[in-house]
C-alpha positions as CSV (number, residue, x, y, z in Angstrom):
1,X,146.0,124.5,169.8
2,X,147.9,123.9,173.0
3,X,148.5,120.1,172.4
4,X,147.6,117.3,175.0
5,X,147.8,119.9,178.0
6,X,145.7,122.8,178.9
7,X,143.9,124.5,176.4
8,X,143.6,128.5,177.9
9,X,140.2,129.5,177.2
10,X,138.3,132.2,174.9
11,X,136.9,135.4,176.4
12,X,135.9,134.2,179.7
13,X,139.2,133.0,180.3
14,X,137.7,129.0,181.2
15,X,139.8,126.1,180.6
16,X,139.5,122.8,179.5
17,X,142.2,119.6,180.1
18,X,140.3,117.4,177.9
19,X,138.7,117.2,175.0
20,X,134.0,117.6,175.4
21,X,132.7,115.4,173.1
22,X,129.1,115.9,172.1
23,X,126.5,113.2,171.8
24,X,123.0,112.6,171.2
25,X,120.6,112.4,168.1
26,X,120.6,113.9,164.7
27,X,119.1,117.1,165.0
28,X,120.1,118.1,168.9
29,X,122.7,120.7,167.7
30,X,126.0,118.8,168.2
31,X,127.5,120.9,164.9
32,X,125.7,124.3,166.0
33,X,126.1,124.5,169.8
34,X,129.9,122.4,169.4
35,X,130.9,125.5,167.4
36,X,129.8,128.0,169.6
37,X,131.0,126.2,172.5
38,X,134.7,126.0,170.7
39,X,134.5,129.7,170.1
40,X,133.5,130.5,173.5
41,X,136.1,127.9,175.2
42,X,139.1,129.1,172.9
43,X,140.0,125.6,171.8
44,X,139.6,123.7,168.4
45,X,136.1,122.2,166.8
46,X,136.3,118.7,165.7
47,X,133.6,117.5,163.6
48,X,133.5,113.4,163.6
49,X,131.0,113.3,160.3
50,X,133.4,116.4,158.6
51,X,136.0,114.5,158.9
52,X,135.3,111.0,157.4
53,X,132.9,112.4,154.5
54,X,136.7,114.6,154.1
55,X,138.8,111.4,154.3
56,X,136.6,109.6,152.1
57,X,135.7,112.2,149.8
58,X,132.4,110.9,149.6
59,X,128.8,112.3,151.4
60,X,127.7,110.5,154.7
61,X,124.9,109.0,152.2
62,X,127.4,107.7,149.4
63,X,129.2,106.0,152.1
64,X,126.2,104.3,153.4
65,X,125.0,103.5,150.2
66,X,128.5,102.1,149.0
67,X,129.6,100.2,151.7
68,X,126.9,100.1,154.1
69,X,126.5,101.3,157.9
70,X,129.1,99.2,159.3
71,X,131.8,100.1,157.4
72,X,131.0,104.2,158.0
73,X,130.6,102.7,161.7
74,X,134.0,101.2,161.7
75,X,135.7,104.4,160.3
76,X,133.4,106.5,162.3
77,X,135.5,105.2,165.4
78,X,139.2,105.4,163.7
79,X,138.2,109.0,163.2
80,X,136.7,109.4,166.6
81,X,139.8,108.1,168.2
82,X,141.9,110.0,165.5
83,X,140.1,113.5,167.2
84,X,140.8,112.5,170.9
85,X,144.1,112.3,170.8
86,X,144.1,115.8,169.2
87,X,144.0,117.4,173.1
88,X,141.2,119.3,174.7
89,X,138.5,120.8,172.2
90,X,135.0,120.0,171.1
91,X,134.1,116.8,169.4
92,X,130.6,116.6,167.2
93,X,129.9,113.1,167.2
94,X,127.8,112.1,164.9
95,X,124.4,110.2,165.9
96,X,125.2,106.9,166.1
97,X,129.0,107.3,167.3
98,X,128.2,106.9,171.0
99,X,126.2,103.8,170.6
100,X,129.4,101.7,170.4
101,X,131.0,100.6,173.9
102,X,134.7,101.2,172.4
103,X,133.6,104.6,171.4
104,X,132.2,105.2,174.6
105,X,135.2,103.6,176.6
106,X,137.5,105.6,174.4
107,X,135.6,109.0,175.2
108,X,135.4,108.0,178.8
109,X,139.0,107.6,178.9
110,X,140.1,110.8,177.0
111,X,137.2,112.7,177.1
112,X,134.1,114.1,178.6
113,X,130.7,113.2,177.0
114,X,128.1,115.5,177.1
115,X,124.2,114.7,176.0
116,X,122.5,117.3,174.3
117,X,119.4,115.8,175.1
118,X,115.6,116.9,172.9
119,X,112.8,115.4,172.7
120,X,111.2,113.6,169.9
121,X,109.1,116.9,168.3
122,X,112.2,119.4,168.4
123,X,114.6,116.7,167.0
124,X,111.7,116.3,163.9
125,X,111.2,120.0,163.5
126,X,114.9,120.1,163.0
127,X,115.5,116.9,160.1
128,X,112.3,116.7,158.5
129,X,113.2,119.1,156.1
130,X,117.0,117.8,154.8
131,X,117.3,114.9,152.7
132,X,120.8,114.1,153.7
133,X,119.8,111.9,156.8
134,X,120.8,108.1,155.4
135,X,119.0,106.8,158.2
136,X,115.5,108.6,157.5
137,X,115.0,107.6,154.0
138,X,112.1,105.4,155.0
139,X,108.3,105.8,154.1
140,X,108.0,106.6,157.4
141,X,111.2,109.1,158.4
142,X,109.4,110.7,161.9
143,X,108.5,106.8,162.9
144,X,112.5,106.0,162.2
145,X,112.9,109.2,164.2
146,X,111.2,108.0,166.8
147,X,112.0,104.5,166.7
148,X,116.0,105.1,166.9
149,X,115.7,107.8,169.7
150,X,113.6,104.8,171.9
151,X,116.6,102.7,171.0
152,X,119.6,105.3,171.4
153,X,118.4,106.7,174.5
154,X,120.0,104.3,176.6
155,X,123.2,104.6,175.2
156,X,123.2,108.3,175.3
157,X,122.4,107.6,179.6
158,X,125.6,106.6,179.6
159,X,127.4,110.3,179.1
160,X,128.7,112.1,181.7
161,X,126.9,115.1,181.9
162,X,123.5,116.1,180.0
163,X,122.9,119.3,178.7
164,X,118.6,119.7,177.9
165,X,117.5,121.8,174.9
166,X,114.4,123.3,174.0
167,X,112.4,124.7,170.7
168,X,112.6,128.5,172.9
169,X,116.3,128.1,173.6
170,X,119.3,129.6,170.9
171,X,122.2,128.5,170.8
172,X,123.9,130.9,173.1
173,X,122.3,129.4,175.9
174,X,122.7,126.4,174.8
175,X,126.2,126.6,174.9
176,X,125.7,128.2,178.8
177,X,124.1,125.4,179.7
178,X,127.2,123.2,178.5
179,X,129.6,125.4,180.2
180,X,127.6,125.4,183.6
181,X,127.1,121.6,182.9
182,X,131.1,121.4,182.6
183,X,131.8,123.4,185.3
184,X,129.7,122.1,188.1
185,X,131.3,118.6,187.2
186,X,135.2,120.3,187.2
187,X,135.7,119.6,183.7
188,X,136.0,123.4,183.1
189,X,138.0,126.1,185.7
């Protein structure tokens, strides 16, 4: 890592002054595509979700089931803020992260947000199989689903850029997208 500056890039010799920090549901590909798009950029990946259930020593799940949402939202944003001032990279947010107007300020401010933005049937496709979404254990886990992307996607407006995926599209272009996303805007060079 090149500190706060400018972080020279991976093989395509791009650089980034700040960290991109990705948003949007469970299930978009924040982990996948923000580890691709580290490798390709040349810079650090940041995971917001690794690093708390680290801290904590405990499973997203335990924490929620310990000490409820709030708390995990509360340290959600310490380590959020904790990542940002780490310099330009890729932050994985998790889900919820960007729903908060500090988080969203403190992105804005350090950061570029970028949506990684699926609909409804490829974000199910992608969770309905793992039991270690806290949020899904309901009777009714594709109604939650779609229930918390209705109420999210407002929030998730907000980023600055939006990157769209689809069920055809692998990660590699995923990450293109990104890149052309972050270049069009001059967050890239």
């Amino acid at each position: 890592m090149l500190g706060k500056g400018l972080a020279r890039g991976g093989a395509r010799g791009l650089h980034l002054s700040r960290p991109v920090v990705l948003v949007g549901m469970m299930g978009c590909g924040k982990s996948a595509i923000g580890n691709a798009l580290a490798a390709r950029l040349g810079v650090p990946f940041r995971d917001t979700d690794e690093a708390l259930t680290a801290a904590a020593r405990m499973t997203i799940a335990e924490i929620f089931a310990r000490d409820g949402e709030a708390f995990f939202r509360a340290r959600e944003s310490e380590v959020l803020a904790r990542l940002l001032a780490e310099g330009p990279g890729v932050v994985s947010t998790g889900g919820g992260a960007f729903l908060r107007a500090e988080n969203r300020a403190l992105i804005a401010e350090l950061g570029v947000s970028v949506w990684l933005k699926a609909d409804a049937e490829l974000l199910w496709s992608r969770v309905k199989q793992r039991t270690t979404r806290p949020l899904l254990m309901t009777d009714d886990p594709k109604a939650t689903l779609m229930e918390l992307l209705e109420a999210r996607t407002p929030s998730y407006r907000e980023a600055d850029l939006v990157a769209e995926a689809s069920p055809d599209l692998p990660i590699p272009q995923m990450v293109d997208r990104v890149i052309t996303a972050l270049r069009d805007a001059d967050f890239v060079k």
